[in-house]
C-alpha positions in Angstrom: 0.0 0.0 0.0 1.1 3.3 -0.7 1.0 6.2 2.2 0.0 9.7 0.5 1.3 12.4 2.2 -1.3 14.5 4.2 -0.6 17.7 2.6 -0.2 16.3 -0.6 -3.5 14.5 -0.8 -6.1 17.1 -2.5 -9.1 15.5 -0.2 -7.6 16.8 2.7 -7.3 19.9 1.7 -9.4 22.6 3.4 -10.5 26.2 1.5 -9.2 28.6 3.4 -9.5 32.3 2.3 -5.7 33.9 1.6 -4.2 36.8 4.0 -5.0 40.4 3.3 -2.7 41.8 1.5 -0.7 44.6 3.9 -2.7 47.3 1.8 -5.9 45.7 2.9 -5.2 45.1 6.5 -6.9 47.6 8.5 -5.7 50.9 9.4 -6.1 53.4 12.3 -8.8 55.5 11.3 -8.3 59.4 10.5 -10.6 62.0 10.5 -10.9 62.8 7.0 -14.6 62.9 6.8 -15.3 65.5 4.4 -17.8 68.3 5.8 -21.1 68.0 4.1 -21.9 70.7 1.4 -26.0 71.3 2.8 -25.4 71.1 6.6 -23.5 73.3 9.0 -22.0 70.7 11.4 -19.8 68.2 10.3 -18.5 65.3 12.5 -15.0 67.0 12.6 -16.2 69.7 14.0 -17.9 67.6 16.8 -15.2 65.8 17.1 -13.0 68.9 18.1 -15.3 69.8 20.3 -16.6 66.6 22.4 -12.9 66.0 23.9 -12.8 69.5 25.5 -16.9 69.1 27.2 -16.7 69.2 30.6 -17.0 65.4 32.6 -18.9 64.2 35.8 -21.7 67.2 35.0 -25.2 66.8 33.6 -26.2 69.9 32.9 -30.0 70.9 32.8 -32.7 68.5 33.6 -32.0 65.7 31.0 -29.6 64.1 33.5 -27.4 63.4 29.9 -23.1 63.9 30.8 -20.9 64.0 28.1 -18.8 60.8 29.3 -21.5 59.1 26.7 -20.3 61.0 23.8 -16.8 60.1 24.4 -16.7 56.3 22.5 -17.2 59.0 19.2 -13.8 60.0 19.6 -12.1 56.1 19.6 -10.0 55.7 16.7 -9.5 52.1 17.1 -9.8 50.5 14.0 -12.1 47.8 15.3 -15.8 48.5 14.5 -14.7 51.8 12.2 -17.9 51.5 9.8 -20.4 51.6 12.6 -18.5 54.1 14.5 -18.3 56.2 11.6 -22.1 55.6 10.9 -22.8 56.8 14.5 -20.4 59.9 13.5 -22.8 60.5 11.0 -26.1 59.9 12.8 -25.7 62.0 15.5 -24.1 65.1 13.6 -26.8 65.2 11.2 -29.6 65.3 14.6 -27.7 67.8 16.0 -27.6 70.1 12.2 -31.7 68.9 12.7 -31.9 70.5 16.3 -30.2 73.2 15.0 -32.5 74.2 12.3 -35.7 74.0 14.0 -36.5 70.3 12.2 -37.8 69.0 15.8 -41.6 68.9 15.8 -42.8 71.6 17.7 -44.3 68.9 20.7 -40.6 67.0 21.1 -39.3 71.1 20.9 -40.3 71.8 24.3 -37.9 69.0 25.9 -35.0 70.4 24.8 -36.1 73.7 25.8 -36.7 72.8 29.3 -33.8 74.3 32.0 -32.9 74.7 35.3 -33.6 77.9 36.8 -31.2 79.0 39.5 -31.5 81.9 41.4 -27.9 83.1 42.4 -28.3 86.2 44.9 -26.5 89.4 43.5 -25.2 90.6 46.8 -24.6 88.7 50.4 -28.0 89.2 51.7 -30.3 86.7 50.9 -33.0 89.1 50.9 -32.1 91.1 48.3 -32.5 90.8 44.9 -31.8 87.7 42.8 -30.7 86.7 39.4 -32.1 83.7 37.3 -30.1 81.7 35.6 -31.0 79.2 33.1 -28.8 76.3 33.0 -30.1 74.7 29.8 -29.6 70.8 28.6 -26.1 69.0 27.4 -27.3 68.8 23.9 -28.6 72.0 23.5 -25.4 73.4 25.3 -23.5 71.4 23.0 -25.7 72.9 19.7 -24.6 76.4 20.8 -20.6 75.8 21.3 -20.5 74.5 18.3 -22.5 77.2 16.6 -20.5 79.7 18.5 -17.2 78.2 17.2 -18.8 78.6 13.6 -19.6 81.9 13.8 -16.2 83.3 15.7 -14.3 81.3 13.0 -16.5 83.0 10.4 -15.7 86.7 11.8 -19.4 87.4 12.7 -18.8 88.9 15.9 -16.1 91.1 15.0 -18.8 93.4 13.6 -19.9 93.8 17.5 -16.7 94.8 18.3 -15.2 96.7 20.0 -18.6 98.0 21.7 -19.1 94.9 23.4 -17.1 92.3 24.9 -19.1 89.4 26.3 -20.1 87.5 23.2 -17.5 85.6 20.6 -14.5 87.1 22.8 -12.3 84.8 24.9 -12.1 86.5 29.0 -14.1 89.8 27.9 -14.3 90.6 31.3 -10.7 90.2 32.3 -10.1 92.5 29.2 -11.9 94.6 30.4 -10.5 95.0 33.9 -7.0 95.2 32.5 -8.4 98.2 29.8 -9.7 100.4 32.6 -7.2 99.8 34.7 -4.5 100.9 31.8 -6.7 103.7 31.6 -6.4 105.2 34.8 -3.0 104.8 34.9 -2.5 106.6 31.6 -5.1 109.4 32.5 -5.2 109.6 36.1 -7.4 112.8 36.0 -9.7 111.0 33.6 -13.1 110.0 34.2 -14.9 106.6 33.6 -18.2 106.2 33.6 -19.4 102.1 35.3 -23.3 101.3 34.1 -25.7 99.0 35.6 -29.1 99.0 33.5 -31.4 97.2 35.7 -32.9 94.1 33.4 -30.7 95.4 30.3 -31.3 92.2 28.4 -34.7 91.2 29.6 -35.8 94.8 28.5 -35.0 94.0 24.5 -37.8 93.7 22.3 -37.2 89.6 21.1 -38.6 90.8 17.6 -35.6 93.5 17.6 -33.5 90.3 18.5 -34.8 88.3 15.9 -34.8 91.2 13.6 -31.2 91.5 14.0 -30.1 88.0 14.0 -32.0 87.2 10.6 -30.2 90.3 8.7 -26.5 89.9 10.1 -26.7 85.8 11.1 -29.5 84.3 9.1 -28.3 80.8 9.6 -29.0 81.0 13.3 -32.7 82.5 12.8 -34.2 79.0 13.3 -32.2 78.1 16.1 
C-alpha cells in the first residue's frame, strides 16, 4: 500500500481564504470625513469639540453627561464603519436640532432648563438673578454654533462695543483696559453702568430682527 502524504492529498485539503494583503489590513482611522456641502455641522467639528466638554456634569434636567459622547472619539480601528455611521447619525440630529426640524411637541424637551436663582449681593433678601442652565445637547448645539460663527468673523462686527459675546475673558479685558486707563489718564473719568434688566428689556422681535439680517443661519435656532 502506498502512504499519501497528508498535505499532498487534495481530499484533505481545506478552503481557506488567503491573508490580506498589507494594503488591505486595516488601518487606524483618521478623520478625514469631508464636511457636508448642505449642513452646518460636520462630524470633525464635533469631534474637536466633544474632547474638550466638561465630565462628571449633567447639565439641565436631562440628566445626559458627556462621558457618553466620548466612544465617538475612539480611533480604534475595530468596528470603524459603525462608528463612523454613529459619527454621521448624530451630527446630522444635531444640524436637525439646529435648524428648527424637531416637531414643535418633542421642541419643548429640549427647551426645558434649570432655573437657579444666584443672589447678587450677600443678603439673601435682596435681589436675585435667574439663571437658566439649559440641557447638554442644546449646550452642546450652541458651542458649536458659537465656534462657527467666531471662526466665520461674525462677531467682530460687534466689536469693539461689546465684549461678552464671541470674545475669549471679555471681562478680564476689560479690567485690565480700565485699569491701563487710569494709569495713563489719572485725572480722567470713567463712567461704570448698571441698566437694571438690560437684556430682559430687548424687544425679542428687535433680536430676531437682528439675528436674521446679520446671522441668518441661526434665525431657526
Amino acid at each position: 500500500d502506498m502512504e499519501v502524504d497528508e498535505a499532498e492529498d487534495p481530499s484533505s485539503a481545506v478552503d481557506r481564504p488567503e491573508p490580506p494583503s498589507p494594503a488591505e489590513q486595516p488601518a487606524v482611522e483618521e478623520r478625514t470625513e469631508a464636511p457636508s456641502s448642505d449642513r452646518l455641522f460636520d462630524t470633525c467639528l464635533m469631534l474637536d469639540i466633544i474632547p474638550g466638554l466638561p465630565l462628571l456634569t449633567a447639565p439641565g434636567p436631562g440628566g445626559f453627561t458627556y462621558e457618553l459622547l466620548l466612544p465617538l472619539t475612539n480611533e480604534h480601528p475595530r468596528n470603524k464603519m459603525a462608528r463612523q455611521a454613529a459619527r454621521r447619525s448624530f451630527a446630522h440630529f444635531l444640524n436637525v436640532l439646529f435648524e428648527g426640524g424637531i416637531p414643535p411637541e418633542e421642541r419643548q424637551l429640549f427647551r426645558q432648563v434649570h432655573l437657579i436663582p444666584v443672589p447678587k449681593t450677600d443678603s439673601l433678601q435682596g435681589p436675585i438673578r435667574p439663571i437658566a442652565v439649559m440641557g447638554s445637547l442644546v449646550r452642546l448645539v450652541s458651542i458649536m454654533a458659537n465656534k462657527l460663527a467666531t471662526k466665520s468673523g461674525a462677531f467682530t462686527r460687534l466689536a469693539p462695543l461689546q465684549m461678552g459675546v464671541g470674545t475669549k475673558d471679555g471681562a478680564g479685558i476689560l479690567a485690565h483696559t480700565m485699569a491701563a486707563a487710569r494709569e495713563i489718564l489719572p485725572e480722567g473719568v470713567i463712567l461704570q453702568e448698571d441698566i437694571s434688566n438690560a437684556y430682559g428689556s430687548i424687544h425679542r422681535e428687535a433680536v430676531g430682527a437682528a439675528i436674521e439680517r446679520d446671522l441668518p443661519i441661526f434665525k431657526d435656532y
